[in-house]
Rosetta silent file (secondary structure, phi, psi, omega in degrees, C-alpha in Angstrom):
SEQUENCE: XXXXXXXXXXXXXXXXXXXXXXXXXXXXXXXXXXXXXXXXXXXXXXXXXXXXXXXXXXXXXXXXXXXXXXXXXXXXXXXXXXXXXXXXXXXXXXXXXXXXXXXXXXXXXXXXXXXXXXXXXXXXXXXXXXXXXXXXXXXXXXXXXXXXXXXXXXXXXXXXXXXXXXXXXXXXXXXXXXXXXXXXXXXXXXXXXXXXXXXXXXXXXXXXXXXXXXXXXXXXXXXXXXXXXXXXXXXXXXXXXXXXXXXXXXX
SCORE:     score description
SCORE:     0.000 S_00000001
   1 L     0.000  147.211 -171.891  -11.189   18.962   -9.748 S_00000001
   2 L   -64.043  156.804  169.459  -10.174   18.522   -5.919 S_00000001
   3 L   -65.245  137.443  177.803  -13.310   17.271   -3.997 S_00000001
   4 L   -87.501  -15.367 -170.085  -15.549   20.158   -2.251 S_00000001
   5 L  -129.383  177.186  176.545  -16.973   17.960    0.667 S_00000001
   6 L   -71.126  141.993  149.668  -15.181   15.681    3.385 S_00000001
   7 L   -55.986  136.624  178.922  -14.636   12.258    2.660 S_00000001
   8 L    -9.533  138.469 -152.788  -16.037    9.536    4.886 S_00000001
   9 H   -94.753  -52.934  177.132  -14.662   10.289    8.150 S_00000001
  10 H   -30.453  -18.393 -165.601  -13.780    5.940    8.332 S_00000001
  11 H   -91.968  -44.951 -170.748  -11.585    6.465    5.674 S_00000001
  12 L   -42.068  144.399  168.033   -9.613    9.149    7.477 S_00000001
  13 L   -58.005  -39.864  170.392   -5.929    8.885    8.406 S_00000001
  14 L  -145.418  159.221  171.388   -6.157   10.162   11.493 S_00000001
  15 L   -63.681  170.385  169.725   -9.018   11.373   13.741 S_00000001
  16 H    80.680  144.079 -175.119  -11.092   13.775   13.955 S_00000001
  17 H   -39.797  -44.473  146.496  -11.759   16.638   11.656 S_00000001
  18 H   -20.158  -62.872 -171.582   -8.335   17.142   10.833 S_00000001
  19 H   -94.070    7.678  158.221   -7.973   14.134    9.612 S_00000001
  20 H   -61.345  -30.392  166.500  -10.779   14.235    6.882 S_00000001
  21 H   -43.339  -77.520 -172.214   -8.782   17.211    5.720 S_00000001
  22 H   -49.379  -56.322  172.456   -5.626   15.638    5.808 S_00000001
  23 H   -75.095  -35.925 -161.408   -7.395   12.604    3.452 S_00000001
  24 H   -84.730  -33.153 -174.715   -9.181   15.058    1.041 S_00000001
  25 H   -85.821  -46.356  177.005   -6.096   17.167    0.448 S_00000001
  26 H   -55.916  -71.190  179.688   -3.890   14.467    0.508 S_00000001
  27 H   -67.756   -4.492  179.431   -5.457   12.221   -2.076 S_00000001
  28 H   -78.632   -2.126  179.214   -6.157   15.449   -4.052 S_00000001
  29 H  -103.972  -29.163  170.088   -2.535   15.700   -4.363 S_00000001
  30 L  -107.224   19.076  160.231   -1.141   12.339   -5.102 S_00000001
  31 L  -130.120   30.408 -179.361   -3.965   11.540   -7.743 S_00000001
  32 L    82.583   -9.856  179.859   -3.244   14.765   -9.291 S_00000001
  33 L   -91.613    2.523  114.946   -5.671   16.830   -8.964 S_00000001
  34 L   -90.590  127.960 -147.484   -3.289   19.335   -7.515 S_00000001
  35 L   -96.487  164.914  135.861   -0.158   19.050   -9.390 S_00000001
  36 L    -8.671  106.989  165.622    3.352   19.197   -7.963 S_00000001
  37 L   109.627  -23.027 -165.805    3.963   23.514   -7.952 S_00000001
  38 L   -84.970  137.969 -174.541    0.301   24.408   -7.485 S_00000001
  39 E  -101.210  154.786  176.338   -0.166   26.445   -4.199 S_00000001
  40 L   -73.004  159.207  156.021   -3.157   25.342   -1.687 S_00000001
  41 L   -83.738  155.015 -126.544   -5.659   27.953   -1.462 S_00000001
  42 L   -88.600  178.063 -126.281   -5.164   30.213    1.035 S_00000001
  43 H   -82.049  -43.132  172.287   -6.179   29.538    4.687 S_00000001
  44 H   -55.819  -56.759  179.584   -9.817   31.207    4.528 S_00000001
  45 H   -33.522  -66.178 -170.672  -10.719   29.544    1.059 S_00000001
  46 H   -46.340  -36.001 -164.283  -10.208   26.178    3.449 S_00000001
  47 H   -74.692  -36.245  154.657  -11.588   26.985    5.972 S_00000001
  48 H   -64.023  -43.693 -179.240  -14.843   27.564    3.979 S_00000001
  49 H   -56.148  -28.722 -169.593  -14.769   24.609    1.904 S_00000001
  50 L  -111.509    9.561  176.900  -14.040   21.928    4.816 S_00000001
  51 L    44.329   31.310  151.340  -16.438   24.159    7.552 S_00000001
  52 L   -70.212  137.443  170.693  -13.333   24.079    9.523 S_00000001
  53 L   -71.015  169.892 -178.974  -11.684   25.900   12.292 S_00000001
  54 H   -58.099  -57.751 -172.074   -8.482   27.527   11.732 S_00000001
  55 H   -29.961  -71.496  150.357   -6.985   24.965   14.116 S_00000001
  56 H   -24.165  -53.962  155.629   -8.015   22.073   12.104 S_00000001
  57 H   -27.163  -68.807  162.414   -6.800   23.896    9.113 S_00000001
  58 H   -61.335  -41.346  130.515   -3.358   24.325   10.628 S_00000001
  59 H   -28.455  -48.511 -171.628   -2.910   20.161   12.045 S_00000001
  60 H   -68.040  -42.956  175.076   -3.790   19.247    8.586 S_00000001
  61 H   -61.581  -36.923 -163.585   -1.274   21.031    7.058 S_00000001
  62 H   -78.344  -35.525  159.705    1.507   20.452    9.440 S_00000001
  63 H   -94.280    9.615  169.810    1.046   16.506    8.554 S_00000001
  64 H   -87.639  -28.565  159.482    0.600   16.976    4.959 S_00000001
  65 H   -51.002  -50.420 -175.135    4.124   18.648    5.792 S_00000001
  66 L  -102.823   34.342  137.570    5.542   15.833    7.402 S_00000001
  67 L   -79.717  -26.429  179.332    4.584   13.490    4.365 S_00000001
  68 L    90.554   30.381  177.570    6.811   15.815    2.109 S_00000001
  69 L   -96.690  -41.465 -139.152    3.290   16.983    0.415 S_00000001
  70 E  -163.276  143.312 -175.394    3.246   20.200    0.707 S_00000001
  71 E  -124.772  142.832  169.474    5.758   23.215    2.056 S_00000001
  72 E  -118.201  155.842 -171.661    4.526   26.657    3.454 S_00000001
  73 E  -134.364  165.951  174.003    6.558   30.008    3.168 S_00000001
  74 L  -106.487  156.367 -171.195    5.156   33.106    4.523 S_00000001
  75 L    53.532   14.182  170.524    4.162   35.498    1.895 S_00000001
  76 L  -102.946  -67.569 -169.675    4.223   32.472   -0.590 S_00000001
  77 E   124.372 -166.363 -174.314    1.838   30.542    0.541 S_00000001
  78 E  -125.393  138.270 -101.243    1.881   26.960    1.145 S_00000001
  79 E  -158.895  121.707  143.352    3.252   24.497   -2.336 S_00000001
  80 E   -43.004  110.098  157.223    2.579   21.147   -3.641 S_00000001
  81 L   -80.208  137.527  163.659    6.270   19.575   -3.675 S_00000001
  82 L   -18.526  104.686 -165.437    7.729   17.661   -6.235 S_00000001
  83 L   -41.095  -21.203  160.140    6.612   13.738   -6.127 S_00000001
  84 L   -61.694  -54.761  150.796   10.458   13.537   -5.125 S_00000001
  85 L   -89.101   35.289  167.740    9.822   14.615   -1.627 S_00000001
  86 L   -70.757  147.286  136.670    6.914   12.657   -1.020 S_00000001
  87 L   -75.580   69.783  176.774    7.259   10.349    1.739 S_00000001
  88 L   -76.344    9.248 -166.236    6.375    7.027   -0.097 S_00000001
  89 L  -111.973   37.350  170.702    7.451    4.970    2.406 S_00000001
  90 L   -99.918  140.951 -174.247    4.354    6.513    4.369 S_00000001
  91 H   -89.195  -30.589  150.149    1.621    4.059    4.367 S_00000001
  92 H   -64.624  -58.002  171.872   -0.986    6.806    3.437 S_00000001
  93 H   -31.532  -49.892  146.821    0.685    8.353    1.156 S_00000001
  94 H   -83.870    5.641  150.630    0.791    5.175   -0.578 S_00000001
  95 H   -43.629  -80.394 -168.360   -2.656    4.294    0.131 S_00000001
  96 H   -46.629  -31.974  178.789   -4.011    7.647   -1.611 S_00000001
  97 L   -49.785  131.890  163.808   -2.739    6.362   -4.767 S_00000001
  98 L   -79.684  114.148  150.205   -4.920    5.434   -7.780 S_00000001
  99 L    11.266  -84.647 -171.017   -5.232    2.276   -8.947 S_00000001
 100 L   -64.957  -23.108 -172.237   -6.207    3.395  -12.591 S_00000001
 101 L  -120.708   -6.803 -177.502   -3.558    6.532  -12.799 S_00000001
 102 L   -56.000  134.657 -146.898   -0.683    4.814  -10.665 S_00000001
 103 L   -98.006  176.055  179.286    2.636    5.454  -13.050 S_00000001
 104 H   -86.515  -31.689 -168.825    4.725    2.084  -14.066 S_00000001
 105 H   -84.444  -14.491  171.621    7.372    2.934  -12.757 S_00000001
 106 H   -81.742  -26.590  161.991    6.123    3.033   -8.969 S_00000001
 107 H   -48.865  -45.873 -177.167    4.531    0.130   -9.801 S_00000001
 108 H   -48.549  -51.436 -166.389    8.434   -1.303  -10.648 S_00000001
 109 H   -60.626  -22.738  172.687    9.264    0.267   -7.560 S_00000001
 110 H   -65.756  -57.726  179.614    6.886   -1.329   -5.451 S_00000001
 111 H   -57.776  -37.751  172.008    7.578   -4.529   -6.831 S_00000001
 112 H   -92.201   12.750  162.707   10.897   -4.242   -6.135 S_00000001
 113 H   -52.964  -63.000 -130.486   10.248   -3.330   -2.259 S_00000001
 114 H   -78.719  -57.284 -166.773    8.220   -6.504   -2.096 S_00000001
 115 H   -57.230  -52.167  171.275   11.298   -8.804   -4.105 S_00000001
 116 H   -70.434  -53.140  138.590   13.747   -7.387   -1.853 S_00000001
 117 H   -49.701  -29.603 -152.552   12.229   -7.792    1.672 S_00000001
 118 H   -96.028  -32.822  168.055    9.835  -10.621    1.622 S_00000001
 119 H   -57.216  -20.910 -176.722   12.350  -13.486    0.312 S_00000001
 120 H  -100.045  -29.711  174.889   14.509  -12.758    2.944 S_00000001
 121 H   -58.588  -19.626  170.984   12.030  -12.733    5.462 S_00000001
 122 H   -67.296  -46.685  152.568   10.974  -16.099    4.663 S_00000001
 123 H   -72.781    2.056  125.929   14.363  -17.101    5.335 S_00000001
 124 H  -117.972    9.194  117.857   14.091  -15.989    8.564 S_00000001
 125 H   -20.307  -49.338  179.636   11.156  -17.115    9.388 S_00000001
 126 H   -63.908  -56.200  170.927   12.438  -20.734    8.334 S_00000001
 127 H   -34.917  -79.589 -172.939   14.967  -20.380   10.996 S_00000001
 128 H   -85.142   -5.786 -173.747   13.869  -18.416   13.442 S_00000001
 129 L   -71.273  124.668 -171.777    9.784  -19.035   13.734 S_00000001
 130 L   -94.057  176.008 -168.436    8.565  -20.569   16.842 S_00000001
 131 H   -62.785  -27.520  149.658    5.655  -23.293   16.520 S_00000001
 132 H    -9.506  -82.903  162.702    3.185  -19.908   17.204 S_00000001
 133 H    14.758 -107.618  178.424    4.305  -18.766   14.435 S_00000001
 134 H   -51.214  -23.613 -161.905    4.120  -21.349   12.008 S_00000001
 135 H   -91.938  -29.927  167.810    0.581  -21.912   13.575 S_00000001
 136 H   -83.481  -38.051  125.611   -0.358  -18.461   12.186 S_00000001
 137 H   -31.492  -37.707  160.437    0.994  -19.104    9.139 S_00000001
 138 H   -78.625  -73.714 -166.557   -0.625  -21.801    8.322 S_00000001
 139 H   -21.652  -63.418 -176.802   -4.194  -20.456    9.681 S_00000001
 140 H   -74.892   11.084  165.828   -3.820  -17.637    7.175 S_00000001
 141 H   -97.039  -26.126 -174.449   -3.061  -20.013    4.266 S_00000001
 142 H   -84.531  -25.598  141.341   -5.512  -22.157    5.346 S_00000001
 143 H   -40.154  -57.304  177.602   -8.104  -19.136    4.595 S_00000001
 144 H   -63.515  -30.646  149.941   -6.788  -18.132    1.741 S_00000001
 145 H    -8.127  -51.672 -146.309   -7.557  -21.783    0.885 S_00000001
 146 H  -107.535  -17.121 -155.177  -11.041  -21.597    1.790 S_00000001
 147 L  -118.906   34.732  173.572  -12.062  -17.945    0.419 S_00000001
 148 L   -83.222    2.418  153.408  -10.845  -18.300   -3.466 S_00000001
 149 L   -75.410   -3.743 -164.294  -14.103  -17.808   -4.350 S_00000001
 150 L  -137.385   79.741 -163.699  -14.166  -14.583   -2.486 S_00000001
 151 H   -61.495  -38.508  179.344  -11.329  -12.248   -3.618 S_00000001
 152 H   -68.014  -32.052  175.601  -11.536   -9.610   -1.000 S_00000001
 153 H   -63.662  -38.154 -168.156  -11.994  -12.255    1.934 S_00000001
 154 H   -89.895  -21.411 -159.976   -8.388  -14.295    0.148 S_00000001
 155 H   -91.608    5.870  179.254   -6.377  -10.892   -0.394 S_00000001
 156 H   -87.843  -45.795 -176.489   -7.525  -10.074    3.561 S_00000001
 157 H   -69.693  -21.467 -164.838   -6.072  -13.387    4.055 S_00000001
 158 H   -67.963  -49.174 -171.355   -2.924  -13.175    1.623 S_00000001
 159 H   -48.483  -54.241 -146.984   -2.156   -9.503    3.560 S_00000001
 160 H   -80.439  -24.259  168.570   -2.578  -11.751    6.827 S_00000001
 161 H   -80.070  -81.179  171.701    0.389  -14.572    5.402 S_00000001
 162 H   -46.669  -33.040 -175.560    2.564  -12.422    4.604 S_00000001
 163 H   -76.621  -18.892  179.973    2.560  -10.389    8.047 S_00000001
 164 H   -72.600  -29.341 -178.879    2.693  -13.622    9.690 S_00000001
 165 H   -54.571  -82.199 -133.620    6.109  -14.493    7.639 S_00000001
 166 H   -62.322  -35.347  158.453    7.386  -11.201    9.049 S_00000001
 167 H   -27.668  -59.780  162.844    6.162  -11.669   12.490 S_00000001
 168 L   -31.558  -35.157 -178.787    8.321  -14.691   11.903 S_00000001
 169 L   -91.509  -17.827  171.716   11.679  -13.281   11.423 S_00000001
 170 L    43.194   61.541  160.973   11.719  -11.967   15.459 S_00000001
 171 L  -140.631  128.198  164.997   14.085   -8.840   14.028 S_00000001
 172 H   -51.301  -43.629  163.924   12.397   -5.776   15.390 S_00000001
 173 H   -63.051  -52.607  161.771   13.394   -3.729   12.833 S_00000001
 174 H   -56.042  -37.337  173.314   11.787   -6.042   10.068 S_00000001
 175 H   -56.061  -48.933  174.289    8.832   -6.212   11.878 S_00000001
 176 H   -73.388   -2.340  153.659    8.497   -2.575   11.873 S_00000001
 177 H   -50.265  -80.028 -137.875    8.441   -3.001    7.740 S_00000001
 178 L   -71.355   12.015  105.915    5.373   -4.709    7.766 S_00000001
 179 L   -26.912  -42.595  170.055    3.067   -1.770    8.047 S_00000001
 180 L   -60.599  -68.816 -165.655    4.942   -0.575    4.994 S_00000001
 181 H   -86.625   17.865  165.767    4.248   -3.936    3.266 S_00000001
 182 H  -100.300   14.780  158.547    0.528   -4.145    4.339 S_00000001
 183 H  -100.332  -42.249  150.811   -0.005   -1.312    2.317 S_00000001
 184 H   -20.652  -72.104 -167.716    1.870   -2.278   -0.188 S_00000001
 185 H   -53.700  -48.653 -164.938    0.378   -5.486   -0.778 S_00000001
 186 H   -59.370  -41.427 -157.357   -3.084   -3.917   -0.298 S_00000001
 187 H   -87.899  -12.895 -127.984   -2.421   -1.098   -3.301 S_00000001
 188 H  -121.006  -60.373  170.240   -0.552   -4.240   -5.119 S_00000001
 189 H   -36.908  -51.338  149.523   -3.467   -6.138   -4.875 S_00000001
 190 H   -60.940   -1.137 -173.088   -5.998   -3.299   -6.123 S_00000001
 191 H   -74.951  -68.730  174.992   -3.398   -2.888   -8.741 S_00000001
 192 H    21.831  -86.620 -174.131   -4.675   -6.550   -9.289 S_00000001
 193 L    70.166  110.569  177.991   -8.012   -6.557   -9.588 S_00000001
 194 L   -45.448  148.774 -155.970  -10.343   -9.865   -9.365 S_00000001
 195 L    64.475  -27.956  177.666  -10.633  -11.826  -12.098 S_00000001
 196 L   -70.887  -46.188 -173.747   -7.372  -11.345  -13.863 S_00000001
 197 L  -101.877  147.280 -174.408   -5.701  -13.793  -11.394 S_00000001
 198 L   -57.456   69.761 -150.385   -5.612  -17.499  -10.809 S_00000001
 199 H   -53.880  -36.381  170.039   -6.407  -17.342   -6.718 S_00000001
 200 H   -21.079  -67.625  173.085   -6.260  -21.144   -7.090 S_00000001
 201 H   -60.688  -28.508 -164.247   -2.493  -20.872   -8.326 S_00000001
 202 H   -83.528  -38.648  164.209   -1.923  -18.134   -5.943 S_00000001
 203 H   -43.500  -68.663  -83.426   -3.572  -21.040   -2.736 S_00000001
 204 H  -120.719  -45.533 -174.351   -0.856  -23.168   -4.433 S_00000001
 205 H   -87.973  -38.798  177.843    2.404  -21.150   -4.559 S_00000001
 206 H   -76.195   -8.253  163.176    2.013  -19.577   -1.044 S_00000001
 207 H   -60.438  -59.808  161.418    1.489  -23.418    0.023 S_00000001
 208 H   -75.474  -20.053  158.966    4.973  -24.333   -0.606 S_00000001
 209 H   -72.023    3.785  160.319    6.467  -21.298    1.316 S_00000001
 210 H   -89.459  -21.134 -168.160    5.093  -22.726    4.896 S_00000001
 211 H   -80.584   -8.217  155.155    5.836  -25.862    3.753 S_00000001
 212 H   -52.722  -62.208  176.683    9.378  -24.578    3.415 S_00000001
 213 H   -53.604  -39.271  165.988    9.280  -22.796    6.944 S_00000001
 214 H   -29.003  -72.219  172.445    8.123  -25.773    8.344 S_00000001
 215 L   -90.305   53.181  155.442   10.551  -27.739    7.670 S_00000001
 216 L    42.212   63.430 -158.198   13.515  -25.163    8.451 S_00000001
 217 L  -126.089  121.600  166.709   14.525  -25.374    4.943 S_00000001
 218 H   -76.244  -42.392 -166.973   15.846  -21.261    4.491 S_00000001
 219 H   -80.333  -39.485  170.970   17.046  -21.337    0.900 S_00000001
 220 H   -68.220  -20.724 -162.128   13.659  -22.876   -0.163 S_00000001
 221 H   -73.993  -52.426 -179.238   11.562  -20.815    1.872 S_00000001
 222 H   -66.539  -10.077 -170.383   13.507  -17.735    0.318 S_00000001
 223 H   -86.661  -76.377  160.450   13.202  -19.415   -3.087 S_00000001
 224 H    -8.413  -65.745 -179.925    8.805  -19.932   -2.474 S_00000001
 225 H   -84.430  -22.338  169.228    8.409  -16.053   -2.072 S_00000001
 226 H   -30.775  -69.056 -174.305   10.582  -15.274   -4.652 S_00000001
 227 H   -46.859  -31.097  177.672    8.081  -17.126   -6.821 S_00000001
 228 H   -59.386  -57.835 -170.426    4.937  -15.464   -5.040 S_00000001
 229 H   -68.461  -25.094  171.263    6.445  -12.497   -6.002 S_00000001
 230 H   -50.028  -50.921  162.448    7.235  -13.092   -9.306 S_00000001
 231 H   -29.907  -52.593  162.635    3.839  -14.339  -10.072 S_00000001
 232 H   -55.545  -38.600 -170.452    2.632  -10.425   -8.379 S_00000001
 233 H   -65.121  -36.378 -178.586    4.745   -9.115  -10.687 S_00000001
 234 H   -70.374  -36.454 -167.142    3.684  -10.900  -14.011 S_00000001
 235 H   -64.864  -68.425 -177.848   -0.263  -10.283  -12.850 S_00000001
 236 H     2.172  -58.733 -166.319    1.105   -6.729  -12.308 S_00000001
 237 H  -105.198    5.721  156.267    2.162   -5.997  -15.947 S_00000001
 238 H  -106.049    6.368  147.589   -0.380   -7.582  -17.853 S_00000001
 239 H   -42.998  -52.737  150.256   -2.590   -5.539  -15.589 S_00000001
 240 H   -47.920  -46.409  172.835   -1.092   -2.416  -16.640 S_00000001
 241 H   -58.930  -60.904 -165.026   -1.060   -3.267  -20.348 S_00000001
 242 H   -47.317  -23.153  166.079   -4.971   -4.085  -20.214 S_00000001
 243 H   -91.634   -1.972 -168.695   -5.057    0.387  -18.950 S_00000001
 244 H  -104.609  -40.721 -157.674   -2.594    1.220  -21.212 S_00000001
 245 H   -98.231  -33.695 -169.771   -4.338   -0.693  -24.250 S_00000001
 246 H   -91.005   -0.062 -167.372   -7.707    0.707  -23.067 S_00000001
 247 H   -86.907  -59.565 -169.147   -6.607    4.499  -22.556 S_00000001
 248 H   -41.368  -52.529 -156.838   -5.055    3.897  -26.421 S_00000001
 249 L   -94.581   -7.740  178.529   -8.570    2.436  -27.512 S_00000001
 250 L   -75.149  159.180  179.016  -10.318    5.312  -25.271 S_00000001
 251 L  -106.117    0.000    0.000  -11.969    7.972  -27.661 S_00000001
């Protein structure tokens, strides 16, 4: 059932009352618990549930609109939309996803976001990265280094590696990605979970992509994240089997 009270306000998307709204509706819609076709309840209903004003009411909707969550018609009401006009390249919108109910195939898709941007970013980073850079790059490898006993402290650092790569490529446009792929990684990462992966291996393989940038070598650099990513990908799927085999095995 959707949640009855606000959610942490820290958590919120945006500020302000609104945007407790905006998270409570929002994740009640892309973890299902309003499906695609299902109308919100109408403006009064909300207004009780969230002890909002009509204002508030009205902001929330108008960006749950411009996520592609939800459409209003007069004398309709206002509609869940089809997971087809979502805005997934929204970094809440992929945020709000669950872990535990997240479908395989956005999982694919996701992977193949990360397979298609990040190799080439390395190779331009190897090029184009001034010693800054590279100096940031290393710093956050040399964390993840230090915290593999501590998963949330290395995947703060892993997030922090990759953004540095992109930082790296000095294309404006690319740059403006990596908001996109720090949520990614972060939902890729809870896909994860500690203990299924080898952080050790994971220190080991992000080791040879700086040592690639470093030395200006582009086709290895682009070769290095390939592998990082494969490696996401393999933890990925036997992550997924282990909910798939326990849902089966569920009573």
């Amino acid at each position: 059932m959707p949640r009855t009270a606000l959610p942490d306000t820290r958590r919120s998307p945006l500020a302000g009352v609104h945007g407790t709204i905006v998270l409570a509706i929002g994740e009640d819609i892309v973890r299902g618990a309003i499906k695609p076709g299902e109308r919100l309840p109408q403006e009064a209903a909300l207004i009780e549930r969230f002890r909002a004003s009509r204002t508030a009411i009205r902001e929330a909707m108008k960006v749950l609109t411009a996520k592609g969550l939800v459409r209003a018609r007069q004398r309709v009401g206002t509609k869940v939309m089809p997971r087809a006009e979502w805005d997934l390249l929204d970094a809440d919108v992929l945020s709000w996803h669950d872990p535990d109910t997240i479908s395989d195939a956005l999982v694919g898709d996701l992977v193949e976001l990360r397979q298609f941007l990040e190799p080439k970013a390395a190779r331009l980073a190897a090029e184009r990265a001034t010693e800054e850079d590279i100096d940031a790059i290393q710093a956050a490898y040399e964390d993840m280094a230090l915290a593999v006993a501590e998963p949330a402290e290395f995947y703060d650092a892993d997030i922090a590696f990759h953004l540095a790569v992109f930082a790296g490529c000095h294309n404006l446009l690319i740059q403006r990605l990596s908001g996109i792929v720090e949520t990614v990684l972060t939902l890729s990462f809870r896909l994860q979970r500690p203990g299924l992966v080898d952080l050790q291996e994971a220190v080991e393989a992000h080791g040879r992509v700086i040592d690639r940038i470093r030395v200006r070598d582009r086709a290895g650099a682009e070769r290095a994240m390939r592998a990082v990513i494969g490696r996401a990908k393999v933890e990925l799927r036997r992550r997924r089997r282990r909910i798939t085999m326990a849902g089966r095995d569920a009573p």
